[in-house]
C-alpha positions as CSV (number, residue, x, y, z in Angstrom):
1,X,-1.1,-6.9,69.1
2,X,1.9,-5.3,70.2
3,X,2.3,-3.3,73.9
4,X,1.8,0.1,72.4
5,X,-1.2,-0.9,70.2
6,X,-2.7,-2.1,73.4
7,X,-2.2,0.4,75.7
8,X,-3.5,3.1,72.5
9,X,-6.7,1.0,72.4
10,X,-7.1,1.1,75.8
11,X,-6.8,5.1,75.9
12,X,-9.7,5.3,73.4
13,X,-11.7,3.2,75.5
14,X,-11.0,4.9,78.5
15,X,-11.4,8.1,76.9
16,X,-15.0,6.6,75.5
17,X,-15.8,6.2,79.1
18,X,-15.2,9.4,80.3
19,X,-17.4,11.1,77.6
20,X,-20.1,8.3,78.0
21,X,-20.1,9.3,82.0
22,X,-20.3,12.9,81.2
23,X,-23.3,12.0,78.6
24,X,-24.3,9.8,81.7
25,X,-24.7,12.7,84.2
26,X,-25.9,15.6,81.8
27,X,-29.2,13.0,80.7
28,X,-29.2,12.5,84.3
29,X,-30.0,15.8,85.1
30,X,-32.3,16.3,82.4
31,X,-34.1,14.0,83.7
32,X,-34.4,15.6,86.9
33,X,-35.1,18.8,85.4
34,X,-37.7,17.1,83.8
35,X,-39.3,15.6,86.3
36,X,-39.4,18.5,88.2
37,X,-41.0,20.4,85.8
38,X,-43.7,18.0,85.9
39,X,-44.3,18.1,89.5
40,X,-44.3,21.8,89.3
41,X,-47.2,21.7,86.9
42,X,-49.2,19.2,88.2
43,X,-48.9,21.5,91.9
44,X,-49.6,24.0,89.7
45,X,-52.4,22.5,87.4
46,X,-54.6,21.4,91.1
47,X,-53.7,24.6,93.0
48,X,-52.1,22.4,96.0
49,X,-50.8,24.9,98.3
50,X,-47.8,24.5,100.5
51,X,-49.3,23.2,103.5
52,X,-50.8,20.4,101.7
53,X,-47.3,19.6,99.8
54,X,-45.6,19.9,103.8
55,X,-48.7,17.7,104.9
56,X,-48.2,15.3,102.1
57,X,-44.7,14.8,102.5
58,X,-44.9,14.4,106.3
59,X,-47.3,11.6,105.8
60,X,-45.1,9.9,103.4
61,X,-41.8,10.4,105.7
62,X,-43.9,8.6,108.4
63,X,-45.5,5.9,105.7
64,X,-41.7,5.1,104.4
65,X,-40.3,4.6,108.2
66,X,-43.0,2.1,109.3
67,X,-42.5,0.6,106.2
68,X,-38.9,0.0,107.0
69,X,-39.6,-0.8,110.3
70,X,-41.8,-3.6,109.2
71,X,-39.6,-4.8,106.9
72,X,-36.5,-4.7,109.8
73,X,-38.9,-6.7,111.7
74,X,-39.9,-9.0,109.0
75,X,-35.9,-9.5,108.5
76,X,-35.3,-10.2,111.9
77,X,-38.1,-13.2,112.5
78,X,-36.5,-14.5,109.3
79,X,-33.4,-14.5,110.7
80,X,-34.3,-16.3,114.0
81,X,-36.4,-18.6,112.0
82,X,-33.5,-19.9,110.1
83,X,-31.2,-20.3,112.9
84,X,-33.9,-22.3,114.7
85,X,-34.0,-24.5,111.6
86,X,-30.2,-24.9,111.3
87,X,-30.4,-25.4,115.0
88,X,-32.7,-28.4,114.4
89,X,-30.4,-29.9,111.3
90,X,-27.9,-29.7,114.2
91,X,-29.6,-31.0,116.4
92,X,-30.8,-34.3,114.8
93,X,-27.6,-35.2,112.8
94,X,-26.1,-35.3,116.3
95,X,-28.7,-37.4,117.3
């Protein structure tokens, strides 16, 4: 293929990407829409009022940050328990 050819392909392609990120954010969005539509009409469907949607989100704020704090701590342990161990290997090729 010749320099020109080339760099002509590789327009198109680009060009392909740029419409297949634009498809990208537009189904994206849809998909929001979507789901928010659901949401509304499931509040809707129970009659959840906005205290209980406030009350239910506050619980779940609180459930996702222990979470994360377990896993943080989880993490950490890990950590030290593999620098014990490489401590050890260390220790008895020394030996």
């Amino acid at each position: 293929m010749t320099k020109e050819r080339i760099e002509k392909e590789l327009s198109k392609v680009r060009a392909q990407l740029a419409d297949l990120h634009k498809k990208q954010k537009d189904l994206e969005s849809q998909l929001q829409i979507a789901e928010d539509t659901e949401k509304m009409k499931f509040i809707e469907k129970n009659k959840i009022s906005l205290e209980s949607l406030i009350l239910l989100n506050k619980v779940s704020e609180e459930e996702i940050l222990s979470l994360l704090r377990k896993k943080e701590q989880e993490e950490q342990t890990q950590q030290k328990e593999r620098e014990a161990e490489s401590h050890e290997e260390k220790s008895q090729i020394t030996l």
